[in-house]
DRENDO-1510 file (C-alpha; in Angstrom, 1 decimal, always signed):
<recs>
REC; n; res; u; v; w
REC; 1; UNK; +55.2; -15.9; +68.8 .
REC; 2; UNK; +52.5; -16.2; +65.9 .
REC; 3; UNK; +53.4; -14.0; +63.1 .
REC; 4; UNK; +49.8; -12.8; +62.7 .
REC; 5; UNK; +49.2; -11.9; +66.3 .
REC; 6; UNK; +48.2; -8.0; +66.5 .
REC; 7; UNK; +50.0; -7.4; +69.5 .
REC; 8; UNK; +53.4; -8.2; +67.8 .
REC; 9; UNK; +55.5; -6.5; +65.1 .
REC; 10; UNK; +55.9; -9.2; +61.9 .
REC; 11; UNK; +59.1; -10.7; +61.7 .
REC; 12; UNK; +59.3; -9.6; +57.6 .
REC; 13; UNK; +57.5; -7.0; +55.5 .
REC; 14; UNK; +57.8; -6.2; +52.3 .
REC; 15; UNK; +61.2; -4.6; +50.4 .
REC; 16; UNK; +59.7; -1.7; +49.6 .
REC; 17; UNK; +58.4; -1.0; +53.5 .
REC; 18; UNK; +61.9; -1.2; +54.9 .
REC; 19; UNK; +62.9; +1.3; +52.6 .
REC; 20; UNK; +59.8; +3.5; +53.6 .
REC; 21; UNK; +60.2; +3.2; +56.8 .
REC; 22; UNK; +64.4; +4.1; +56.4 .
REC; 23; UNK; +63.3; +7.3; +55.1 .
REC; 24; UNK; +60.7; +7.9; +57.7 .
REC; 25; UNK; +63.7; +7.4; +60.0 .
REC; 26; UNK; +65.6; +9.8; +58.2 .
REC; 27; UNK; +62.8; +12.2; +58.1 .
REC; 28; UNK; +62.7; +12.2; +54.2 .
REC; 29; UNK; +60.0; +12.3; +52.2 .
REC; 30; UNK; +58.4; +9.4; +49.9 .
REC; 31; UNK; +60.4; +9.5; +46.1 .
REC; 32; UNK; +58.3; +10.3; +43.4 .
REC; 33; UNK; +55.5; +8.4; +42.4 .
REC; 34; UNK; +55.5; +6.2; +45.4 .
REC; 35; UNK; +51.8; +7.4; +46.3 .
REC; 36; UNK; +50.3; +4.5; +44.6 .
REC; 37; UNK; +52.6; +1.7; +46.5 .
REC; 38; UNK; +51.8; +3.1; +49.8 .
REC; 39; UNK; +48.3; +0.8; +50.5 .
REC; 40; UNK; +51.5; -1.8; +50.4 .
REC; 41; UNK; +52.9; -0.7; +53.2 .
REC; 42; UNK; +52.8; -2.4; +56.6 .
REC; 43; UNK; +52.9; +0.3; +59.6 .
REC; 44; UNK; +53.0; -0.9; +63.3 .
REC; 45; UNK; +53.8; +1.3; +66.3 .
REC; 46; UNK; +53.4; -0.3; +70.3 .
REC; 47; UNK; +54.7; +3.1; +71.8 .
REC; 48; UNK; +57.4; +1.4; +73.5 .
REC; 49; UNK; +60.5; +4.3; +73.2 .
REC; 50; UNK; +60.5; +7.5; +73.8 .
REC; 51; UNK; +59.3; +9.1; +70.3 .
REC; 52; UNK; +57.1; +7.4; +67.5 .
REC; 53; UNK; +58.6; +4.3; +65.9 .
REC; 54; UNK; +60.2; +5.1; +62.5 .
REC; 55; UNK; +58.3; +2.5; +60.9 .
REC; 56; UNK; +55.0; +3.3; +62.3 .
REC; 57; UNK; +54.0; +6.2; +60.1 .
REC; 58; UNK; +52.5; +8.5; +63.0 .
REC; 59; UNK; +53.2; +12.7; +64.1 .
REC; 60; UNK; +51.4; +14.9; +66.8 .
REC; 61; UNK; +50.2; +17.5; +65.0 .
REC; 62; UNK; +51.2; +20.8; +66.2 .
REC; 63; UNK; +48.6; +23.3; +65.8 .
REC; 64; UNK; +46.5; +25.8; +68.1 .
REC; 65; UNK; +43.7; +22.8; +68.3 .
REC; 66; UNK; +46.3; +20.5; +69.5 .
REC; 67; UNK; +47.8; +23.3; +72.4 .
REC; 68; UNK; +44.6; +21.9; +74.5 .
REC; 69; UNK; +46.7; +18.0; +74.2 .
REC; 70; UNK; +49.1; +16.3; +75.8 .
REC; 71; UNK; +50.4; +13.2; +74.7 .
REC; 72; UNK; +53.2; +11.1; +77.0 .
REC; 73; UNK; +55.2; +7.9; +76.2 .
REC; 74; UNK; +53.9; +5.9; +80.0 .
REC; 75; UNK; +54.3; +2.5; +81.6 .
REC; 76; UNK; +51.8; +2.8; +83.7 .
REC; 77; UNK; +48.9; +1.3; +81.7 .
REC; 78; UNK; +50.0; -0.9; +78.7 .
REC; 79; UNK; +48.1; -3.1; +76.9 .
REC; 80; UNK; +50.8; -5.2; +75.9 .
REC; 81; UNK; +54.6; -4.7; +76.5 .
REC; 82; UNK; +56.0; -1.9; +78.8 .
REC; 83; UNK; +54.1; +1.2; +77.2 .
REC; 84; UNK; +51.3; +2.7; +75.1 .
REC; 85; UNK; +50.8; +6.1; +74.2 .
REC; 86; UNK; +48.5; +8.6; +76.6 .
REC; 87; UNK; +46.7; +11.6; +75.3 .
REC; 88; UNK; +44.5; +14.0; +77.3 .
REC; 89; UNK; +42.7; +17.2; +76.4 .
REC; 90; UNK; +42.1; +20.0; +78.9 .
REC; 91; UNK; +39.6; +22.8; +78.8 .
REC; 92; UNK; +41.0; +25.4; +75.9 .
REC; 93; UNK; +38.2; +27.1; +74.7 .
REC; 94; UNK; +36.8; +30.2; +76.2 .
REC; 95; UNK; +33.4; +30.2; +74.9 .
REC; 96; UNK; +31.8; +26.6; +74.9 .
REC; 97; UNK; +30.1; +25.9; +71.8 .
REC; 98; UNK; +30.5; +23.8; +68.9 .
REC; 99; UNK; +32.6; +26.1; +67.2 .
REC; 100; UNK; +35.9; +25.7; +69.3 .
REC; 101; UNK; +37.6; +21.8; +69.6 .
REC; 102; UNK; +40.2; +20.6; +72.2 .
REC; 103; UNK; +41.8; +18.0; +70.2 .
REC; 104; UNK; +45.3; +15.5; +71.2 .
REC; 105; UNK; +45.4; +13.7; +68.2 .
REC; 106; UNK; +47.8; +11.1; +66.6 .
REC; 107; UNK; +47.7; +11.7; +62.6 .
REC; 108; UNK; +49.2; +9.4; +59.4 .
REC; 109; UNK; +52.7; +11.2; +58.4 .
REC; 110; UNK; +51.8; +12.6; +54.5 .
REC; 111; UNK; +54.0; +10.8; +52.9 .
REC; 112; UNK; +52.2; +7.4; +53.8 .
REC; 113; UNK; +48.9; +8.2; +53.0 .
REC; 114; UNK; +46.5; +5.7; +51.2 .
REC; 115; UNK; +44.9; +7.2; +47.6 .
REC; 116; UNK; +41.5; +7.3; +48.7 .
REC; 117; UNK; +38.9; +4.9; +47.2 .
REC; 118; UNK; +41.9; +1.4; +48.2 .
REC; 119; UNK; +40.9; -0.5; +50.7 .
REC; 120; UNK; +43.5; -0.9; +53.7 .
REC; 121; UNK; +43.1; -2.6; +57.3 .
REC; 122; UNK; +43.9; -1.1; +60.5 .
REC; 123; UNK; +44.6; -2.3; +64.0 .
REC; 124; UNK; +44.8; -0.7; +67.7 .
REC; 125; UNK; +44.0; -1.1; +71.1 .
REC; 126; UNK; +41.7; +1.7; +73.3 .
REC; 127; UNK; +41.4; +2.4; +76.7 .
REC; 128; UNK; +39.4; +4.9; +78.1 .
REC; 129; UNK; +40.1; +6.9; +81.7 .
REC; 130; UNK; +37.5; +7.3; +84.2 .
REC; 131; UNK; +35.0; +8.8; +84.6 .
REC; 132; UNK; +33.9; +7.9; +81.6 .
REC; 133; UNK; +32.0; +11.0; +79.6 .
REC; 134; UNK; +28.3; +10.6; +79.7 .
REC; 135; UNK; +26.6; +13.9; +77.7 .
REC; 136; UNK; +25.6; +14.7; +74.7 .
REC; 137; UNK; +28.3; +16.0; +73.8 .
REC; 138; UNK; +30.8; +16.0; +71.0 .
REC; 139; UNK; +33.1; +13.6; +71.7 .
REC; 140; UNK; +35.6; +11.5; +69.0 .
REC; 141; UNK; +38.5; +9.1; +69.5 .
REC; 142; UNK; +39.3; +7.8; +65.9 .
REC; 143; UNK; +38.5; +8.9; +62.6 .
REC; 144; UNK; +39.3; +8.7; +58.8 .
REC; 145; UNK; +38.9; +11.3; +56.8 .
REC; 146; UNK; +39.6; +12.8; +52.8 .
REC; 147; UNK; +42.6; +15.0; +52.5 .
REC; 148; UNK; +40.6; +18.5; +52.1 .
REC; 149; UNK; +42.4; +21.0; +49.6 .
REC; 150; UNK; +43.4; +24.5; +51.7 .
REC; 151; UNK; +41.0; +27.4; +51.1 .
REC; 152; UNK; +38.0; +24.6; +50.2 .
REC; 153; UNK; +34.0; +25.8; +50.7 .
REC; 154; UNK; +32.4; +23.9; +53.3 .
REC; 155; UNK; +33.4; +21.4; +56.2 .
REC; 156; UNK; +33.7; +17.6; +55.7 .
REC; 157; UNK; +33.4; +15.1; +58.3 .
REC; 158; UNK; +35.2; +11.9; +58.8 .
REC; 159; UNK; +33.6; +9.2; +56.3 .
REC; 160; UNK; +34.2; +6.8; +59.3 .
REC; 161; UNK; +34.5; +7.7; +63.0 .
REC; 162; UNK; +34.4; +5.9; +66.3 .
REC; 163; UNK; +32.5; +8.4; +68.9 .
REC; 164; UNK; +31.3; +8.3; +72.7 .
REC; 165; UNK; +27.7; +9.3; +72.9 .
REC; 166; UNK; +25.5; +9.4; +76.1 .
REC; 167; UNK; +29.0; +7.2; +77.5 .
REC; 168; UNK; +28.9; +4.2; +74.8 .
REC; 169; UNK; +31.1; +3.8; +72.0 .
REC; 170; UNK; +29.4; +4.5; +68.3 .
REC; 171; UNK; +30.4; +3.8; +64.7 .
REC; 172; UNK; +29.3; +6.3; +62.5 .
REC; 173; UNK; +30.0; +6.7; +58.8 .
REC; 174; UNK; +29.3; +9.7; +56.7 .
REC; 175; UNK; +28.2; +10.8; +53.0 .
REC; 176; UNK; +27.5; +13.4; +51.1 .
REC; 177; UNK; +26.6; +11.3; +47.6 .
REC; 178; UNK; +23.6; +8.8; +49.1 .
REC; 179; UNK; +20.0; +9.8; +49.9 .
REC; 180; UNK; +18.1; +10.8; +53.3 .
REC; 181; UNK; +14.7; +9.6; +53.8 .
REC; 182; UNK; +12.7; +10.6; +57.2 .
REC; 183; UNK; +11.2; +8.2; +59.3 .
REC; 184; UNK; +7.8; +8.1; +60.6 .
REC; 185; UNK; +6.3; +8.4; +56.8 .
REC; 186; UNK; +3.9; +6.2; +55.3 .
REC; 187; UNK; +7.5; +3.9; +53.9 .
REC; 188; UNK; +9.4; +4.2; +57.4 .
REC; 189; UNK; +6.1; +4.6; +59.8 .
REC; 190; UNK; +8.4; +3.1; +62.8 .
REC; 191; UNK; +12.2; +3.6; +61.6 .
REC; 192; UNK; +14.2; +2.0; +58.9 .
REC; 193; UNK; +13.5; -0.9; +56.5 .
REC; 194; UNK; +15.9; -3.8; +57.0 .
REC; 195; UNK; +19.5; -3.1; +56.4 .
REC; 196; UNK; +19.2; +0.4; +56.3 .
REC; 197; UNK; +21.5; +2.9; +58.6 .
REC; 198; UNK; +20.0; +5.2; +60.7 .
REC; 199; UNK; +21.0; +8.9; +59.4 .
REC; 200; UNK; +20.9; +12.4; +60.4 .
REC; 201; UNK; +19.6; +15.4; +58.9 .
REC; 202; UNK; +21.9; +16.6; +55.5 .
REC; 203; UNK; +23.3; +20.0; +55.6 .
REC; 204; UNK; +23.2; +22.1; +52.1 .
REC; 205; UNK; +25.9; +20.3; +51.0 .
REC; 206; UNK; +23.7; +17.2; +51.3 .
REC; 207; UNK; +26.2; +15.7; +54.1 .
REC; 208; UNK; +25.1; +13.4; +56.6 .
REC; 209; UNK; +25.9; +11.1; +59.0 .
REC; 210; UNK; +24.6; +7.9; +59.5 .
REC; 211; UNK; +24.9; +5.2; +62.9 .
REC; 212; UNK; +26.4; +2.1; +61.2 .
REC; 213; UNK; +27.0; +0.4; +65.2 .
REC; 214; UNK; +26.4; +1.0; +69.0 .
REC; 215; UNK; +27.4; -0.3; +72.4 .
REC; 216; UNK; +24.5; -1.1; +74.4 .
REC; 217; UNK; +22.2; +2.0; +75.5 .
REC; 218; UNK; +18.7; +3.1; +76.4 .
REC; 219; UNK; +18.4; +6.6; +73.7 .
REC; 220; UNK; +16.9; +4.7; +70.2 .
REC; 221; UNK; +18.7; +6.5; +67.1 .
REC; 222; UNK; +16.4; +9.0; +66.9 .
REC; 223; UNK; +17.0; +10.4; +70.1 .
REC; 224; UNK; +20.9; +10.8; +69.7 .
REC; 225; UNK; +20.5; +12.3; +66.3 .
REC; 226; UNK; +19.5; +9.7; +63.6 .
REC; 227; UNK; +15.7; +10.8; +63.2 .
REC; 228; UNK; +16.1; +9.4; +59.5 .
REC; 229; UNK; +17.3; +6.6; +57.3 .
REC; 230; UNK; +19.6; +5.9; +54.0 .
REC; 231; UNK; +18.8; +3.1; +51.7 .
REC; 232; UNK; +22.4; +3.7; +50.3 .
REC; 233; UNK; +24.2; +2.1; +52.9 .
REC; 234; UNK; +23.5; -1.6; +53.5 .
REC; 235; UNK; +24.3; -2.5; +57.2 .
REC; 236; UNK; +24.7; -6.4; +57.7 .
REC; 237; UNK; +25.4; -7.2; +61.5 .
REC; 238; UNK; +27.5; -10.2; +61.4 .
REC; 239; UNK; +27.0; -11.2; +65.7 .
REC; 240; UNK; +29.0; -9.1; +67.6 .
REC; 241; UNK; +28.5; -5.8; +69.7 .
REC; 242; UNK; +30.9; -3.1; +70.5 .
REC; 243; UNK; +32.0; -3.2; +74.1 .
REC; 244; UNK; +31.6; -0.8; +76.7 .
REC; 245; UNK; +33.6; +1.8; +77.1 .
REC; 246; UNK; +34.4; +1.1; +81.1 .
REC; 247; UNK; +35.4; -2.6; +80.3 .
REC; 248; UNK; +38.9; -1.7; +79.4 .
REC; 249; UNK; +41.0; -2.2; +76.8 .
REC; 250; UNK; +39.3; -2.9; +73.6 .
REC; 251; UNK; +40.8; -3.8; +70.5 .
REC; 252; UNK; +39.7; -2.9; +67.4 .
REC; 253; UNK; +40.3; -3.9; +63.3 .
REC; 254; UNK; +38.9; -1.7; +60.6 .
REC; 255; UNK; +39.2; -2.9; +56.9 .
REC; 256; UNK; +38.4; +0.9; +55.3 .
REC; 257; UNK; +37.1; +1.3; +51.7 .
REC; 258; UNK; +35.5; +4.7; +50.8 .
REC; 259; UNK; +33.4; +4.7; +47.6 .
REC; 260; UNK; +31.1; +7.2; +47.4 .
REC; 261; UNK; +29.9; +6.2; +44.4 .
REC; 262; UNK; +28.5; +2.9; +45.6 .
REC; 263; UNK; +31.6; +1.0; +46.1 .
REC; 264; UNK; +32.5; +1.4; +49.6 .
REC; 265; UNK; +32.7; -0.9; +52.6 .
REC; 266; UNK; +33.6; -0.9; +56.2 .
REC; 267; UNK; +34.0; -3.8; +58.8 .
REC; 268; UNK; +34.4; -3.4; +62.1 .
REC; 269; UNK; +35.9; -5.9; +64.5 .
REC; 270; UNK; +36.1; -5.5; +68.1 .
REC; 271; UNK; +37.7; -7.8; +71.3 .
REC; 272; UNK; +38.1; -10.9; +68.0 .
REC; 273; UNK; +33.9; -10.2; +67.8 .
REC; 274; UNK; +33.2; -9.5; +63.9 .
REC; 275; UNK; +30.6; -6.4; +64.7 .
REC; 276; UNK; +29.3; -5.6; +61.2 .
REC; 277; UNK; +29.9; -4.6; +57.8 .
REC; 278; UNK; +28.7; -2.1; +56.0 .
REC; 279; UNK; +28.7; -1.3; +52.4 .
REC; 280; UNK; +27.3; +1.7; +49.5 .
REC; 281; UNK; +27.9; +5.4; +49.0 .
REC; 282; UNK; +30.5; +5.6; +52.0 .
REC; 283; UNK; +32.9; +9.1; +52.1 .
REC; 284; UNK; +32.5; +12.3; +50.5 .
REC; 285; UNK; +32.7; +13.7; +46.5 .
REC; 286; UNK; +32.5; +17.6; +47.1 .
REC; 287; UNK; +34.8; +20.1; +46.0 .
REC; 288; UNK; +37.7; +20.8; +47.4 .
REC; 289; UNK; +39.1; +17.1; +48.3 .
REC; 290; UNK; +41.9; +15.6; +47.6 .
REC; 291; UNK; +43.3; +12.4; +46.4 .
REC; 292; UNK; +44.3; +10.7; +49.9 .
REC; 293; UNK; +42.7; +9.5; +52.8 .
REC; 294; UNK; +43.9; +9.8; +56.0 .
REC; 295; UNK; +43.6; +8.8; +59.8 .
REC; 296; UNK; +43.9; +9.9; +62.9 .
REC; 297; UNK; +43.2; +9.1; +66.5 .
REC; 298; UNK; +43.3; +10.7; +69.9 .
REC; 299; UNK; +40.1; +12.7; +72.0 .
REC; 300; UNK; +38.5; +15.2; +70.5 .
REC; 301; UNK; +35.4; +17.3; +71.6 .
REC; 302; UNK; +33.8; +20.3; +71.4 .
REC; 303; UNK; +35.2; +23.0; +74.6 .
REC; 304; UNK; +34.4; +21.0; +78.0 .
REC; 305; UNK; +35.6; +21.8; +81.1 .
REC; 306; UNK; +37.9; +19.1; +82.9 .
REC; 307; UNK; +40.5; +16.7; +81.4 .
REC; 308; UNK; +39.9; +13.9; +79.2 .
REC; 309; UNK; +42.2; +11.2; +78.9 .
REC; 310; UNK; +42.8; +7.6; +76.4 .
REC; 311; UNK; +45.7; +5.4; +76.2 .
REC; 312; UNK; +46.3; +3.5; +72.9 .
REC; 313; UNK; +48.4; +0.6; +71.8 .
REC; 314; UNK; +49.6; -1.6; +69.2 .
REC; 315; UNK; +49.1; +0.4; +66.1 .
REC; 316; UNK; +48.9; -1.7; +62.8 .
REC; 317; UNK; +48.5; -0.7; +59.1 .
REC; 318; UNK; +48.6; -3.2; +56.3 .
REC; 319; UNK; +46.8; -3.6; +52.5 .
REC; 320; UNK; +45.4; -7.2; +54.0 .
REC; 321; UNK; +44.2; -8.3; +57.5 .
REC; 322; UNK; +46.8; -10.8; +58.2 .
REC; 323; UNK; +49.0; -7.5; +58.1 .
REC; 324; UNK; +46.8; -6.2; +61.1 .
REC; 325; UNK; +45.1; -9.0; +63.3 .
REC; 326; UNK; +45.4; -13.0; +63.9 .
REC; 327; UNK; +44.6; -15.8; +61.8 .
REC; 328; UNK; +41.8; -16.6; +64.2 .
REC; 329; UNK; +40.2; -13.4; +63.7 .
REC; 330; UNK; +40.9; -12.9; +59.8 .
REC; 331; UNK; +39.9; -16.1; +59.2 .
REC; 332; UNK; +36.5; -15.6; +60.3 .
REC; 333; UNK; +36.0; -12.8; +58.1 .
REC; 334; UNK; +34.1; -13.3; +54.8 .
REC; 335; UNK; +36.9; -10.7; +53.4 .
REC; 336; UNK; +36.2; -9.4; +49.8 .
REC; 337; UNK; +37.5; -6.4; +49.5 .
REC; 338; UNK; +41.8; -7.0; +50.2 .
REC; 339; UNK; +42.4; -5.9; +46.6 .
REC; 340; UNK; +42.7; -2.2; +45.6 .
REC; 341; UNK; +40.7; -1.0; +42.2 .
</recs>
């Protein structure tokens, strides 16, 4: 068995992980000052008992959100071993509308949450159940987002999210620190300059969100919600495109930086296919936020009738991308960004 492969736990990890992951066994919570080591921890979870691995880092969330998801330990569909994790989401809401979510998500436990602005990789496997979603609709299965401080003005997106829009998987990444400039102007008379993301509309908090990568589809950017552009966010595709969504299991690496002061970067690997990177003002400043980032995954949407279902599998965390993914697929990675601030 390679030690790097994604679909394996590592034979070692470092001292202070075994002790982390001995008190997540023992449900106790991270000894003081321990928030800065926690980028050094390696997580990994292949769903293969009956609860959530101690060492893996990951709760369902119990909240009135949640009451619309199920989540179920199966061996039915797996992409490696006996099991993976299947969540659904049935029609909650009463009135349909963008106010009310039906959500089953996965989330990061507290106490191993990354300080936000350090870069960290992530690993997992998605499959989706048909039919396969094909509105314009709200509709999310992974996102990272800033820890938001109770009673805080205003709503923050995730600063990186994988989506299903018109039935193809998107990458979106969102700011509230860079600059919006319309397209079909006298600068951007067809759509954006080279290496610019496609970006929607800011709200009065100046938040947007930009489309950083797309499965294959006939809507342009504009016609999905993108009618503008950011020159603060450099997109480099690096030869890759994300799969589609009905091709089955996809596995995915993230390295995730947020830096919305400039310093941010993204990449995005998909089925050992380096998709893109992305780098500039990525995440959110505001009030209200706090010091960690954290992620989640699971299907999300706005109120829908019917039930909507994902399997996921092989769950990695780790501070560098051997941590998370094979030497094949690290190695092919012009990586720069493995060392925190």
């Amino acid at each position: 068995m390679n030690e790097l492969d994604p679909r394996h736990p590592r034979p070692s990890r470092p001292l202070f992980a075994l002790i982390f992951a001995a008190l997540l066994a023992l449900g106790a919570s991270a000894p003081a000052g321990a928030a800065d080591s926690t980028r050094d921890l390696v997580l990994f979870d292949g769903f293969e008992g009956t609860d959530f691995a101690p060492g893996g880092g990951l709760y369902y969330k119990d909240n009135h959100e949640q009451e619309a998801g199920t989540y179920v330990f199966q061996s039915q569909v797996a992409r490696d071993g006996k099991q993976s994790i299947e969540l659904s989401v049935r029609s909650q809401c009463k009135h349909q509308n963008g106010l009310c979510s039906e959500r089953a998500e996965v989330w990061e436990k507290p106490e191993v949450l990354v300080p936000y602005g350090q870069p960290v990789w992530y690993a997992f496997s998605m499959r989706m159940a048909t039919p396969i979603p094909a509105e314009m609709h709200r509709y999310v299965m992974a996102q990272w987002k800033r820890e938001i401080i109770p009673g805080a003005h205003g709503d923050y997106s995730p600063l990186l999210a994988l989506r299903m829009v018109d039935g193809r998987l998107v990458a979106t990444i969102d700011t509230d620190t860079g600059a919006f400039q319309p397209t079909g102007t006298a600068a951007r008379p067809e759509g954006c300059l080279p290496g610019e993301a496609p970006a929607g509309t800011p709200d009065e908090f100046n938040q947007f969100r930009t489309l950083v990568a797309a499965a294959q589809g006939e809507h342009l950017p504009a016609q999905i919600g993108f009618p503008g552009c950011t020159p603060d966010l450099v997109v480099t595709p690096r030869g890759g495109t994300l799969p589609a969504l009905e091709s089955g299991w996809i596995d995915l690496v993230f390295q995730v930086k947020p830096g919305p002061k400039g310093d941010g970067r993204i990449d995005i690997v998909a089925n050992g296919q380096w998709i893109v990177t992305v780098e500039g003002k990525i995440g959110h400043e505001g009030d209200g936020l706090g010091d960690n980032m954290y992620f989640k995954f699971g299907p999300y949407r706005a109120g829908r009738d019917g039930i909507w279902t994902l399997w996921y599998d092989n769950f990695r965390r780790g501070p560098n991308c051997a941590d998370v993914a094979s030497a094949e697929v690290c190695g092919g990675l012009q990586v720069t960004a493995t060392s925190a601030p």
